[in-house]
C-alpha positions as CSV (number, residue, x, y, z in Angstrom):
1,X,3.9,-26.2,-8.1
2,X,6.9,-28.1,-8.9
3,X,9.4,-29.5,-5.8
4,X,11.0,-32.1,-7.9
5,X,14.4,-30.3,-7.4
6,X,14.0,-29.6,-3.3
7,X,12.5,-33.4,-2.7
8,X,15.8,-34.6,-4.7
9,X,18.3,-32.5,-2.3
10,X,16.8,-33.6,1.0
11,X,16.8,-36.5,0.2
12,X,20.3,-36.9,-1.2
13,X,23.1,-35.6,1.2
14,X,25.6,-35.5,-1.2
15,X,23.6,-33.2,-3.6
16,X,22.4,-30.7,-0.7
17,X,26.2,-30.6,-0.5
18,X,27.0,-29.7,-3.8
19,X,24.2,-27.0,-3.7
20,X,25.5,-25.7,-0.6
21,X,29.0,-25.7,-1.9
22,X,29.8,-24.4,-4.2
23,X,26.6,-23.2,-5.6
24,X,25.7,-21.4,-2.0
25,X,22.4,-23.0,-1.8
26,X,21.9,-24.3,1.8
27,X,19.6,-26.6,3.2
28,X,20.9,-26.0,6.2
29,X,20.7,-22.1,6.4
30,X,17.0,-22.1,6.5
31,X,16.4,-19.5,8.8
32,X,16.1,-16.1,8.2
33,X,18.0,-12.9,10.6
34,X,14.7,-11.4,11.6
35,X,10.9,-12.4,11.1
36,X,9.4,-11.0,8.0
37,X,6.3,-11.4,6.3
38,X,4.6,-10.5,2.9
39,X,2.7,-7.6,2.8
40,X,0.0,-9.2,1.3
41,X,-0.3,-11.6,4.6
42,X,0.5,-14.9,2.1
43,X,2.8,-17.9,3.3
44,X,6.2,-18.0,3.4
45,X,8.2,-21.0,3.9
46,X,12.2,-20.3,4.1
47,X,13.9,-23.4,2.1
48,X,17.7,-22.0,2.0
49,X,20.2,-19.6,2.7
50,X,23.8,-18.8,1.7
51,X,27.3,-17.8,3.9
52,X,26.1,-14.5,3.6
53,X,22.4,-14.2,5.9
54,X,20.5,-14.2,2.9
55,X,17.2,-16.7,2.7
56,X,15.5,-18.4,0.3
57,X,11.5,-18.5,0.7
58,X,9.0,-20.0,-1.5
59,X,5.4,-18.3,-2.0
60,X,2.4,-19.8,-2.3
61,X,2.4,-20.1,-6.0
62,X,5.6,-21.9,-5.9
63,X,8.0,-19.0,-6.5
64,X,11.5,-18.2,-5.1
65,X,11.7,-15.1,-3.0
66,X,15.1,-14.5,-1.8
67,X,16.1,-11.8,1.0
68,X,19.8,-10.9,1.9
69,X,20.8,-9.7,5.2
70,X,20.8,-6.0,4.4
71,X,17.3,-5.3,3.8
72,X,17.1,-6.2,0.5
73,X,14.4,-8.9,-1.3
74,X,13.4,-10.2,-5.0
75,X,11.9,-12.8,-6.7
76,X,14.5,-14.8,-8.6
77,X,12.7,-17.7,-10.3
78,X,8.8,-19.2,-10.7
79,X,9.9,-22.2,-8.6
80,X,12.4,-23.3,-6.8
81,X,13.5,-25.7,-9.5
82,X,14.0,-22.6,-12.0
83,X,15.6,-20.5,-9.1
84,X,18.5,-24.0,-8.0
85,X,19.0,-23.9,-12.4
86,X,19.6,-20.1,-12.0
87,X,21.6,-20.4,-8.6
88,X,24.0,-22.9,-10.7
89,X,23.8,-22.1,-13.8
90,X,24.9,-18.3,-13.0
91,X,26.5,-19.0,-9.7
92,X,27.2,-15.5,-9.2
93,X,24.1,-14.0,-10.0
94,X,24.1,-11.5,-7.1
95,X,26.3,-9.4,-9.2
96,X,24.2,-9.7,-12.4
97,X,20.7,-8.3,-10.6
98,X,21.3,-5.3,-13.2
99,X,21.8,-7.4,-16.0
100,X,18.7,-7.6,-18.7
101,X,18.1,-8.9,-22.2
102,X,18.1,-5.5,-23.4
103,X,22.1,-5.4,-22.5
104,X,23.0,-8.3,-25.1
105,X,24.6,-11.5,-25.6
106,X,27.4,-10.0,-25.9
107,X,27.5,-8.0,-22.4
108,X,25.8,-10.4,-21.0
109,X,28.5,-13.3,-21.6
110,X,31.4,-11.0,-20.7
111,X,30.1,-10.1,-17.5
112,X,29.0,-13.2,-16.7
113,X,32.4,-15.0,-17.8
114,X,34.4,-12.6,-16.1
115,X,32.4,-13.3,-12.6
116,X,32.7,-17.3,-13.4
117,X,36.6,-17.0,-14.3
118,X,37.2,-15.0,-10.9
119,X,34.6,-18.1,-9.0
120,X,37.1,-21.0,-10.6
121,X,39.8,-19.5,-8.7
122,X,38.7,-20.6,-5.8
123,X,35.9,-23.2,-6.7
124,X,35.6,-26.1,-8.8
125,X,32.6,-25.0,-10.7
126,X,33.0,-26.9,-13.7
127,X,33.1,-30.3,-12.5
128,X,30.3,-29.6,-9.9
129,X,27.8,-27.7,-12.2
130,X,27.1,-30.9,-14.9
131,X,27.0,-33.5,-11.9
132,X,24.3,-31.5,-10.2
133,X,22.6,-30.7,-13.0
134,X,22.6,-34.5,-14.2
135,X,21.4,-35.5,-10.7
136,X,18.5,-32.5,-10.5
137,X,17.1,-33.4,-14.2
138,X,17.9,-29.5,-14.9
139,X,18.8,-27.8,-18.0
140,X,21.9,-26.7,-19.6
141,X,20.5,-23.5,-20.3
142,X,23.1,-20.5,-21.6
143,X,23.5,-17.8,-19.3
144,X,22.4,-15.6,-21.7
145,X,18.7,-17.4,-21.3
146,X,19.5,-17.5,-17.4
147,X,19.7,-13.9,-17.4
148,X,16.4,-13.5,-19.1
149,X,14.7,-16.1,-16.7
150,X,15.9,-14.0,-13.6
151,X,15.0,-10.5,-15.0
152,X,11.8,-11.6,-15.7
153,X,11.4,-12.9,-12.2
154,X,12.4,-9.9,-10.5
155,X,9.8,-7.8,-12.2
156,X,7.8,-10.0,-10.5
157,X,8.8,-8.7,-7.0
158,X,6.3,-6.3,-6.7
159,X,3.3,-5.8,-5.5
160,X,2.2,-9.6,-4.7
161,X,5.9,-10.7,-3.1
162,X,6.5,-7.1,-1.1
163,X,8.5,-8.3,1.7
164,X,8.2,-6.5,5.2
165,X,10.2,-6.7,8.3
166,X,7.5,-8.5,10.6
167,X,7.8,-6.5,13.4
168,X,8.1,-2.6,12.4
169,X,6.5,-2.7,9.2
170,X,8.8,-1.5,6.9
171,X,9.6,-3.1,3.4
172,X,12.7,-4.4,2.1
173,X,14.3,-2.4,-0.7
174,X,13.7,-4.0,-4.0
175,X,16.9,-6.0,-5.1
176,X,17.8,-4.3,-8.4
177,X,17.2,-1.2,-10.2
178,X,15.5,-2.6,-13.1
179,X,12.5,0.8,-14.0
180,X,9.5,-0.6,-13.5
181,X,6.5,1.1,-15.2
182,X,4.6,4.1,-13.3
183,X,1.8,3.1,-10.9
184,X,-0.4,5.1,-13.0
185,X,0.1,2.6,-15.9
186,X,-1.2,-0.6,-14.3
187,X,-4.4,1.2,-12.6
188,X,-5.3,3.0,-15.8
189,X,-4.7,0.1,-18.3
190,X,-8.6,-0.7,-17.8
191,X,-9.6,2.9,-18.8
192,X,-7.4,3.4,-21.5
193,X,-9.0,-0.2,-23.1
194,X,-12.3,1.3,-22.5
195,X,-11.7,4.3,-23.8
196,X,-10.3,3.1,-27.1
197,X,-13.3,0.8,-27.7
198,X,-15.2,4.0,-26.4
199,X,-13.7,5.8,-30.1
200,X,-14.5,2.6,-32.1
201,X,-17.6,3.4,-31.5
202,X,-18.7,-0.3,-30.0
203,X,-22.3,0.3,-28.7
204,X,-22.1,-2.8,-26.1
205,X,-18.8,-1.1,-24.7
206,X,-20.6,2.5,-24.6
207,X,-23.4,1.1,-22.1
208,X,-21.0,-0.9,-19.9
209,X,-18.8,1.4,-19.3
210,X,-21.3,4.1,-18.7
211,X,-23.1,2.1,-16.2
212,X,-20.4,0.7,-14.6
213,X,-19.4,3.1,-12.0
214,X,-15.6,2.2,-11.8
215,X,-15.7,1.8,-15.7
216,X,-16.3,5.2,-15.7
217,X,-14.5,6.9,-13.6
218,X,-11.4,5.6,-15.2
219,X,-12.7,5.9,-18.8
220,X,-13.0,9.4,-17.7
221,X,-9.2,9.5,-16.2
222,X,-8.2,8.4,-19.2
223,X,-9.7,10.9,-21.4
224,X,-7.9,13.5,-19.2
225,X,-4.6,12.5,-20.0
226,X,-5.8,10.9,-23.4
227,X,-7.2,14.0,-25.1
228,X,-8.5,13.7,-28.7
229,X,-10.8,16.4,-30.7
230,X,-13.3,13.7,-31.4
231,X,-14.3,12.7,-28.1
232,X,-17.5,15.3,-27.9
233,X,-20.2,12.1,-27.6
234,X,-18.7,9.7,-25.5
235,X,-17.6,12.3,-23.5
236,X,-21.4,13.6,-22.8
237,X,-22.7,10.1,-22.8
238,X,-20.3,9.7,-19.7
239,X,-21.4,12.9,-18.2
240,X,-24.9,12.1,-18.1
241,X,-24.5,8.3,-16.1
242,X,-22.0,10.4,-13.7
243,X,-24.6,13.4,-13.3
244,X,-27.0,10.6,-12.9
245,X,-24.9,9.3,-9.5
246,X,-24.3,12.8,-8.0
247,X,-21.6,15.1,-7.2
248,X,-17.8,13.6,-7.9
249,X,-14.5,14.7,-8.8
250,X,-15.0,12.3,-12.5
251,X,-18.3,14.7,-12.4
252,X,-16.3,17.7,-12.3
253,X,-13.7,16.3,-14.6
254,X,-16.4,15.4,-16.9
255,X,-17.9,18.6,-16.9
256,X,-14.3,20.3,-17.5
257,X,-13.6,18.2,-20.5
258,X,-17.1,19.4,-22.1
259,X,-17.0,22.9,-21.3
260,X,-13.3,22.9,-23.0
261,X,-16.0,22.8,-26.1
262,X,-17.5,25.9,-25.1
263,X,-20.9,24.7,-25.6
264,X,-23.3,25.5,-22.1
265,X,-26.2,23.4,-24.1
266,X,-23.8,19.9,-23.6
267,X,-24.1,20.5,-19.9
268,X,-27.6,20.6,-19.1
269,X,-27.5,17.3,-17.0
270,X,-25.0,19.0,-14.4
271,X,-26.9,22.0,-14.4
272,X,-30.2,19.5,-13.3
273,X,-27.6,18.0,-10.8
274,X,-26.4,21.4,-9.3
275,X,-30.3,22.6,-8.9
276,X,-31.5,19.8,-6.8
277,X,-28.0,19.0,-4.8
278,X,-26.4,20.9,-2.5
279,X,-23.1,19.2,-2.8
280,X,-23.1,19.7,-6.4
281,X,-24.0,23.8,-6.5
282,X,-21.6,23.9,-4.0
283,X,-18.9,21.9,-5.7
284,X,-19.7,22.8,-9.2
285,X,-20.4,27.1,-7.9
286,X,-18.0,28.6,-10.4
287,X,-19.1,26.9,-13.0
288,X,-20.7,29.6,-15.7
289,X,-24.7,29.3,-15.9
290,X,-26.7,27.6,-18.7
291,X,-26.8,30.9,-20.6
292,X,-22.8,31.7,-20.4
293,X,-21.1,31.8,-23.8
294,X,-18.2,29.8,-25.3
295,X,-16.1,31.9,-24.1
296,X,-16.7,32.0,-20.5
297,X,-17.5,28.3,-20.6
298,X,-13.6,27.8,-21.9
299,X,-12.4,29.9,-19.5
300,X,-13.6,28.2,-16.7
301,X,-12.5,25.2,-17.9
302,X,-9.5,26.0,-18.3
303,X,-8.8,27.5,-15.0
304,X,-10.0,24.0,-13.6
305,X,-7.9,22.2,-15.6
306,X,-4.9,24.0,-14.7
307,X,-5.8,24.2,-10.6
308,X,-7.0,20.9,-10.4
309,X,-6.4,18.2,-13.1
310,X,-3.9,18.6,-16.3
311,X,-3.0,16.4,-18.9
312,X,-0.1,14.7,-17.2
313,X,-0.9,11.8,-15.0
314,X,2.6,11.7,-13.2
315,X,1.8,15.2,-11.7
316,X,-1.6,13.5,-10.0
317,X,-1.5,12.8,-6.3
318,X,-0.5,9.4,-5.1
319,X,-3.6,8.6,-3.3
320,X,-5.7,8.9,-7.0
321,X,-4.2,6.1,-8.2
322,X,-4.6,4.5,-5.3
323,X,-8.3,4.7,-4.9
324,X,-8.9,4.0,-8.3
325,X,-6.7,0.6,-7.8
326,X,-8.3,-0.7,-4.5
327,X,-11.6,0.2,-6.8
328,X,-10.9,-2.3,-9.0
329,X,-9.6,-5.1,-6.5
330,X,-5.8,-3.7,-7.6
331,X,-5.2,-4.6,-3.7
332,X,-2.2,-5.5,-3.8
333,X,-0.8,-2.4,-6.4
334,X,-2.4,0.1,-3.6
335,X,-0.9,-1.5,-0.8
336,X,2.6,-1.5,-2.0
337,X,2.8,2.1,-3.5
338,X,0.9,2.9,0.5
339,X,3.7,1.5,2.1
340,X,6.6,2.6,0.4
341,X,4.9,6.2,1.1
342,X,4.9,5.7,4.2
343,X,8.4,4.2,4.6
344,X,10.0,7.3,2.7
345,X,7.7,9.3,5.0
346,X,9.3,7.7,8.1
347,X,12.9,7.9,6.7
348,X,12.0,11.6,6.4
349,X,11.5,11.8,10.3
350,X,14.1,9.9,11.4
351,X,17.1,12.2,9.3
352,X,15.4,15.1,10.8
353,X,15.4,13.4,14.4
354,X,19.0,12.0,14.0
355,X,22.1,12.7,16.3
356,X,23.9,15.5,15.2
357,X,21.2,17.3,12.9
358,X,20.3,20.9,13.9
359,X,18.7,21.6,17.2
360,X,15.7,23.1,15.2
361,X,15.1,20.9,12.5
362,X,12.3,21.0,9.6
363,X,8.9,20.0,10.4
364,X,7.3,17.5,9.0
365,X,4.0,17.7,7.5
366,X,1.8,15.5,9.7
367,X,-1.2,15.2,7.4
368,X,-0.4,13.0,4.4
369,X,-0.1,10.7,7.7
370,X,-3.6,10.6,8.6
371,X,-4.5,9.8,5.0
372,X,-2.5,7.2,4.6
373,X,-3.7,5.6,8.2
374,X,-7.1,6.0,6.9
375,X,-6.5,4.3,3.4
376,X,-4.7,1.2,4.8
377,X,-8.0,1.0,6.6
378,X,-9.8,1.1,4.0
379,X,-7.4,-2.0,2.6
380,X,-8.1,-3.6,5.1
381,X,-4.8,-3.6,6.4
382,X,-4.9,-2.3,10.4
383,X,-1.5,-3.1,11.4
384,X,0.1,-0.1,8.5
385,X,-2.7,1.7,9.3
386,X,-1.6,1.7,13.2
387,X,1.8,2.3,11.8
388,X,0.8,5.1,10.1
389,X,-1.5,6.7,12.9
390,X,1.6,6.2,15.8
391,X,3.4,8.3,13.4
392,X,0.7,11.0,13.0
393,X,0.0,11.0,16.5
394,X,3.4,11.5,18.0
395,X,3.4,14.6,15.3
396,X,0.3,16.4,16.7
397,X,0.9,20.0,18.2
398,X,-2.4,20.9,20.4
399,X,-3.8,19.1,23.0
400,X,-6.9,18.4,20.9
401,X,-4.8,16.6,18.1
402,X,-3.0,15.5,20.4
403,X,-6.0,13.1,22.1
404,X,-7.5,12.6,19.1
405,X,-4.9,10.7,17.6
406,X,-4.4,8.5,20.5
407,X,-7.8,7.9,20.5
408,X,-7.2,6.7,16.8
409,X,-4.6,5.0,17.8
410,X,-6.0,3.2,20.5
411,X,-9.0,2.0,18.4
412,X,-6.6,0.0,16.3
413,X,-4.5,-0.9,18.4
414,X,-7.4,-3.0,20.4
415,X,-8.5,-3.5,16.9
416,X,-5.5,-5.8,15.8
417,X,-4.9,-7.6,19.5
418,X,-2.2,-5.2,21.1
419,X,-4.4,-4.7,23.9
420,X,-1.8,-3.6,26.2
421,X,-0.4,-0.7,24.1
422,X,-3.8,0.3,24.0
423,X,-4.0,0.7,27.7
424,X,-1.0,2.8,27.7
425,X,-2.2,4.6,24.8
426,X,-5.4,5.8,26.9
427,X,-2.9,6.2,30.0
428,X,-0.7,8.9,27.6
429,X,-4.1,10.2,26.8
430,X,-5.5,10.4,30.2
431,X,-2.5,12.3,31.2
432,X,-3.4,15.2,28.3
433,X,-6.6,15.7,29.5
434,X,-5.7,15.8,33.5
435,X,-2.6,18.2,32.3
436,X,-3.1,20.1,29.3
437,X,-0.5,22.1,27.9
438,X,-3.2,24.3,26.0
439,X,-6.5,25.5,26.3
440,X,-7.7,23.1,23.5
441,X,-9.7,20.9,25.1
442,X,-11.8,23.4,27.2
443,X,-14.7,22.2,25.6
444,X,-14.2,18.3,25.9
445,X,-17.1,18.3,28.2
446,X,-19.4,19.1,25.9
447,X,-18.6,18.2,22.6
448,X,-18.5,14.5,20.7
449,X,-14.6,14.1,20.9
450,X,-14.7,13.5,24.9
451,X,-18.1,11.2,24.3
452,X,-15.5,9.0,22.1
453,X,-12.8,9.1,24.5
454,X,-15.1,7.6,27.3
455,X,-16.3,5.0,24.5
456,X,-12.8,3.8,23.9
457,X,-12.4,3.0,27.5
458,X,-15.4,1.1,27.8
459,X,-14.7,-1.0,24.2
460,X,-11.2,-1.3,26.0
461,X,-12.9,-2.9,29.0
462,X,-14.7,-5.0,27.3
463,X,-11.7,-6.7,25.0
464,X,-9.8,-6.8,27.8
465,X,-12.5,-9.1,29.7
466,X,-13.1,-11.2,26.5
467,X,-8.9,-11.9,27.0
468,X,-9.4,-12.6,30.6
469,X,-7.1,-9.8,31.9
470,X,-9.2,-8.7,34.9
471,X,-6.8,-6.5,36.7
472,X,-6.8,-4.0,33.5
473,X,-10.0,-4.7,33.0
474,X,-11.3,-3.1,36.4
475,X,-8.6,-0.2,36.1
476,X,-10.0,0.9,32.3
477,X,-14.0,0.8,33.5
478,X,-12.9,2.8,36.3
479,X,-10.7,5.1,34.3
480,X,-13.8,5.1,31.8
481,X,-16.4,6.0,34.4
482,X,-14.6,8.7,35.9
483,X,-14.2,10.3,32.4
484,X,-18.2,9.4,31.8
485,X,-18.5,11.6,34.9
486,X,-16.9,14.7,33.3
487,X,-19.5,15.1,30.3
488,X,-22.8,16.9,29.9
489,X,-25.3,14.8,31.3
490,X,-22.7,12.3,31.5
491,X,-23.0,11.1,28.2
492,X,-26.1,10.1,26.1
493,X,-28.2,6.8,26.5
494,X,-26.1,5.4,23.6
495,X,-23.2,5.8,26.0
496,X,-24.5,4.9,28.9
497,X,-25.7,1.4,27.3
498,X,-21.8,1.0,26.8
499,X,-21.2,2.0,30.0
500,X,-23.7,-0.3,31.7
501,X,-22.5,-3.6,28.9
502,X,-18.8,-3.1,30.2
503,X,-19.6,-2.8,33.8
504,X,-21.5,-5.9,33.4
505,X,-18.1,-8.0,32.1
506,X,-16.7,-6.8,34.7
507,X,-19.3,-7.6,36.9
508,X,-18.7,-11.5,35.6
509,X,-15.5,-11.8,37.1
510,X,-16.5,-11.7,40.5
C-alpha cells in the first residue's frame, strides 16, 4: 500500500496547500457529515475532504473511497497516490463520473477541456498542476488515461467498498451510472466454467463437480439457462450425486431438464429417492411414474419449467442468487444486492407513509421482510437483519404476528448489544398480550410461541446482569416469571432450568 503521496503533503504545508487549493483536496477537511461505515465491517480512515462535505477515505487495501455530502460514494483510485494524480490531473472530475473509455479520446478531451477552460477562469491551474506534480513524484498522465484509471475504479465500488450510513443502515447511492453486469453473472461464472469443461468431456472435472455439492448445484443452474441438445450424460451424471443427497430444488431442476428427453428409464435414481423419502414423493408427487411415456414425461416437464424455473435467469428471484453466492463465500456480492433490497423496500414504505399521500395508502407486502431478516442472519450480519425484522414487525396485522416479530426482534437486538431497546421491545410486547386487539393469541398458554416469549425474558435477564444493569435486570426476571406463570405447567423443565439460571444472576447482586 503506497502513502508516498499523503506522507509528502503532511509533511509539507505548502503542498497540502496546493492540494487543498486549487485541486480541492484537504488535509484539513478530514471529517466526514455523519458516521458511516462499510458494509463489509472493514476500516476506514478519512484522509480529506473538499469545500463541498465530501470525504476522502482510504480502505484497507489502500484504495480511495470518496463520499459527498448528498448520499452519494465511489471508489476513485487504487491508492491514494492514484486518486491525488486523478484529483489534479482532472481537477474536475466530479463532472466526468459518466465518462468511460468507451466514449473516446475525442469526447473525452472536449469534455474534459471545456470543464478545465471554465476552472482557469477562476483558478490558476496551470501553474499549480506541474509544481505539485514535480513535488508528489506523480505522472503527467493524459486525461484521456485519467479517465480510464477512474472508471475502472468506480467499478470497483461495489460489493467490497458499499458504504452505509452508520447509524440507520442504509447505503449510499453508487456515484455514477456506469451498468454494471447482472448479479446473476458473477454468482454463476463458476457454473458456467464447469459446465463448459462438463461438454469437453474432462473426466477429472465430471467427478468434481458431481461430488462437490455447490459445484453442482450451480453446474445445474447453469444448464437451465445454458441449454444445449447434447447435454443428456452430464446431465444424468449430475442427477444421480444430487438424488444421492436427497430432495432439492437442483434435484427437481435436474429431474426437469431430463424428463424434457422424455425418457422415464433416465430417471430411475429419483424414482429410488421418491420411494424411500418422504420429502421427495411429496416434492417430486406430480412427477409421471417409471412406466409414463415420452409424452407425459415432456409434459410435465414442461409445466415445471414454465411454473417454476425457465430459461432466463433475470426472471429468477433475488434470494437464488443470493444463496448460491453466500454458498460459495460470495459474502460480500449477497450482502450488497441484500441491502439495497432492503433499502428500495424501505423507500417503498416511507412514499406510502409520507405527508400528503392518500389517507388509505397501498400496503406493503410484509414478507419479502422476514426473508431478508433471516438471510442477513444467515451472513452473519445481525445489525441488517435487525433492520430488516423492525421493518417486518412494525408491518404485522394480528396480535400473533404481532408478538412474534418482537420477539424476533428482541432476540437480536440483545444479540448485537442494544440491550435497552430490547427491554422496550418486550415492554411493547407485554402490552399485546395484557391487551390484545384480537383473539389471536388465545392459545398462548399452551403452545411453543408463549414458551419463547418467557425465554426471551429470562436470556434478557441474564445479558442484562452480565452488563451490570441491576435495576432492569430485577424488572425483566419479574416480568419473565409472571409470564412463566401463565403457561401449562408453567413451562417445561428446559424452561424452568432458564428460569432458575436467571434467577440465580439476579440472586448475585444482592
Amino acid at each position: 500500500m503506497s502513502d508516498h503521496v499523503l506522507r509528502l503533503l503532511r509533511e509539507h504545508a505548502h503542498l497540502a496547500e496546493l492540494a487543498a487549493f486549487p485541486f480541492d483536496f484537504d488535509l484539513r477537511r478530514a471529517e466526514h457529515g455523519e458516521p458511516v461505515r462499510l458494509a463489509s465491517g472493514g476500516p476506514l480512515r478519512p484522509v480529506a475532504g473538499d469545500d463541498t462535505g465530501g470525504t476522502y477515505f482510504v480502505c484497507a487495501d489502500g484504495s480511495v473511497l470518496y463520499a459527498d455530502s448528498e448520499g452519494s460514494a465511489g471508489i476513485i483510485g487504487s491508492s491514494v497516490d492514484e486518486a491525488v494524480e486523478i484529483v489534479i490531473g482532472l481537477p474536475g472530475w466530479r463532472d466526468h463520473l459518466d465518462l468511460s473509455p468507451s466514449d473516446g479520446p475525442e469526447k473525452i478531451l472536449a469534455q474534459v477541456t471545456e470543464t478545465e477552460d471554465e476552472f482557469r477562469e477562476d483558478y490558476g491551474i496551470d501553474e499549480a498542476r506541474p509544481e505539485l506534480r514535480a513535488a508528489l513524484g506523480l505522472s503527467e498522465r493524459s486525461p484521456v488515461e485519467l479517465i480510464g484509471m477512474l472508471h475502472a475504479s468506480l467499478l470497483r465500488t461495489e460489493p467490497d467498498f458499499l458504504l452505509l450510513n452508520a447509524e440507520e443502515g442504509c447505503a449510499y447511492d453508487l456515484f455514477d451510472r456506469h451498468p454494471r453486469p447482472p448479479l446473476w453473472e458473477p454468482v454463476l461464472a463458476q457454473g458456467r466454467a464447469d459446465l463448459a469443461a462438463l461438454r469437453a468431456g474432462d473426466p477429472t472435472v465430471w467427478d468434481a463437480t458431481a461430488e462437490d455439492p455447490v459445484r453442482r448445484r450451480l453446474a445445474l443452474r447453469a444448464a437451465q439457462f445454458d441449454r444445449a441438445d447434447g447435454d443428456l450424460e452430464l446431465l444424468r451424471h449430475l442427477l444421480r450425486y444430487e438424488a444421492a443427497a436427497g430432495m432439492t430444488d437442483e434435484l427437481r431442476l435436474a429431474a426437469l431438464l431430463v424428463g424434457l428427453r422424455g425418457h422415464a428409464e433416465d430417471l430411475r435414481p429419483v424414482y429410488a429417492l421418491r420411494e424411500r423419502d418422504f420429502d421427495a414423493a411429496c416434492g417430486l408427487s406430480e412427477m409421471p411414474g417409471p412406466d409414463a411415456d415420452g409424452a407425459a414425461l415432456r409434459e410435465w416437464a414442461e409445466e415445471l419449467d414454465d411454473s417454476l424455473f425457465g430459461a432466463d435467469p433475470s426472471d429468477e428471484p433475488l434470494c437464488a442468487w443470493t444463496e448460491l453466492a453466500a454458498d460459495q463465500g460470495l459474502t460480500e456480492v449477497a450482502r450488497a444486492a441484500l441491502i439495497r433490497r432492503l433499502d428500495t423496500i424501505e423507500m417503498d414504505r416511507s412514499l406510502l407513509c409520507r405527508p400528503g399521500a392518500p389517507k388509505k395508502p397501498g400496503r406493503l407486502d410484509p414478507s419479502p421482510l422476514g426473508a431478508l431478516a433471516q438471510d442477513f442472519e444467515q451472513l452473519g450480519d445481525r445489525l441488517q437483519a435487525l433492520r430488516a425484522q423492525r421493518l417486518y414487525a412494525a408491518l404485522q396485522d394480528t396480535e400473533w404476528d404481532r408478538v412474534s416479530a418482537r420477539l424476533t426482534q428482541a432476540r437480536l437486538e440483545r444479540e448485537t448489544d442494544q440491550l435497552p431497546q430490547a427491554g422496550n421491545t418486550l415492554a411493547t410486547l407485554r402490552d399485546i398480550l395484557d391487551s390484545p386487539a384480537d383473539d389471536s393469541l388465545r392459545h398462548l398458554h399452551r403452545v411453543g410461541l408463549g414458551r419463547f416469549v418467557a425465554e426471551e425474558h429470562y436470556a434478557l435477564t441474564r445479558a442484562l446482569a452480565d452488563a451490570d444493569l441491576r435495576e432492569e435486570a430485577r424488572a425483566t426476571l419479574a416480568a419473565a416469571d409472571e409470564i412463566r406463570g401463565r403457561l401449562s405447567g408453567a413451562g417445561d423443565a428446559a424452561l424452568r432450568e432458564f428460569a432458575a439460571e436467571a434467577t440465580a444472576r439476579v440472586r448475585d447482586f444482592s
